[in-house]
C-alpha positions in Angstrom: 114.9 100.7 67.4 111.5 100.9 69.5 112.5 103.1 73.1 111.9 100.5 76.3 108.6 102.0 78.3 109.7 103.3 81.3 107.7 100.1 83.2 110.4 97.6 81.7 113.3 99.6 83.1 112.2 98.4 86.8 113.2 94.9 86.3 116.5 96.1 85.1 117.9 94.9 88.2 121.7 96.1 88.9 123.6 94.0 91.5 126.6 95.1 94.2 129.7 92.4 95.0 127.7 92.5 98.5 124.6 94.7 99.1 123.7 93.9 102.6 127.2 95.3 103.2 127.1 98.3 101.8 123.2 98.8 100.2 124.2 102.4 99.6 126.9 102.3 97.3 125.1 100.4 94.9 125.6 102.7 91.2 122.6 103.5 89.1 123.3 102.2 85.4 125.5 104.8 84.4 125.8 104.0 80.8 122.1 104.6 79.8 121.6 107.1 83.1 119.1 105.2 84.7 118.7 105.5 88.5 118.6 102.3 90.4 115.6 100.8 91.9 114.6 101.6 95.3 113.7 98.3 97.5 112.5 99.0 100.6 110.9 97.2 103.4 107.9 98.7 104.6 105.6 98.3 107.0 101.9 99.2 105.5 99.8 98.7 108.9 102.3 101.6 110.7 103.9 103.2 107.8 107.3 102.6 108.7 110.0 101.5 106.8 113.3 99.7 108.1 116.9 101.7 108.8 120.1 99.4 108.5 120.3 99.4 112.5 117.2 97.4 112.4 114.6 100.2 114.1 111.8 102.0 111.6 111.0 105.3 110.6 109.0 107.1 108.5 110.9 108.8 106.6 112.3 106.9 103.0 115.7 108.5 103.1 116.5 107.0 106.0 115.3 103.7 105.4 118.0 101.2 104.5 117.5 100.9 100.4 118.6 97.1 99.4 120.5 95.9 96.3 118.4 92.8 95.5 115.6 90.6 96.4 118.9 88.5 98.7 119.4 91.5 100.5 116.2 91.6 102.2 115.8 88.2 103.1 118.3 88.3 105.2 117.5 91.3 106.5 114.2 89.9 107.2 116.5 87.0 109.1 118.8 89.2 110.8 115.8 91.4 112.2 113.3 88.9 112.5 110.6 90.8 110.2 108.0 88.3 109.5 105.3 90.5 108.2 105.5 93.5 105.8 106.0 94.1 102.2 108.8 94.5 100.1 108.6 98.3 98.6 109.1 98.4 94.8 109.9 102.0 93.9 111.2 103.5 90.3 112.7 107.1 90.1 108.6 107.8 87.4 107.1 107.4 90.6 106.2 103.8 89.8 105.9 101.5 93.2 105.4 98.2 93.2 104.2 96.4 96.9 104.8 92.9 97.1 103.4 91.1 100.1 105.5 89.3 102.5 105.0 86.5 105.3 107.0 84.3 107.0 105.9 80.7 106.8 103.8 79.4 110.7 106.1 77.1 112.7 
């Protein structure tokens, strides 16, 4: 059986009962020993990213790391980000940046 590229492991995507809750406490994949993905919002303009009190820092461990895409929506919500990007990062030192916006009003 062919080994998965390291690549495909970042869309393994491993859930809590309620990650906004508790983001921390979300366990890595334990059976196979794969870490979980980091999600982060960041700001790329001051190179911040966002704590779970809603104020930014610069340093990644203590920026609030979110379970799932739901997560940071509402987070967005809650702390009325409306520009940004959503921080991809793999324990290979693979990052993915994904753009975000809110729509004009």
């Amino acid at each position: 059986m062919a080994r998965k590229e390291p690549m495909f492991e970042l869309f393994n995507i491993r859930e809590c009962p309620d990650p906004f809750a508790s983001p921390m406490s979300c366990p890595g994949d334990t059976k196979r020993g794969v870490e979980p993905l980091g999600r982060f919002l960041f700001d790329p303009v001051n190179r911040t990213f966002l704590r779970a009190d809603g104020k930014w820092t610069t340093s990644a461990a203590e920026a609030m790391n979110f379970a799932d895409i739901h997560s940071v929506a509402r987070a967005c919500h809650k702390f009325g980000v409306r520009k940004g990007e959503v921080l991809l990062r793999s324990t290979q030192n693979v990052e993915f940046r994904l753009p975000l916006r809110a729509e004009e009003e």
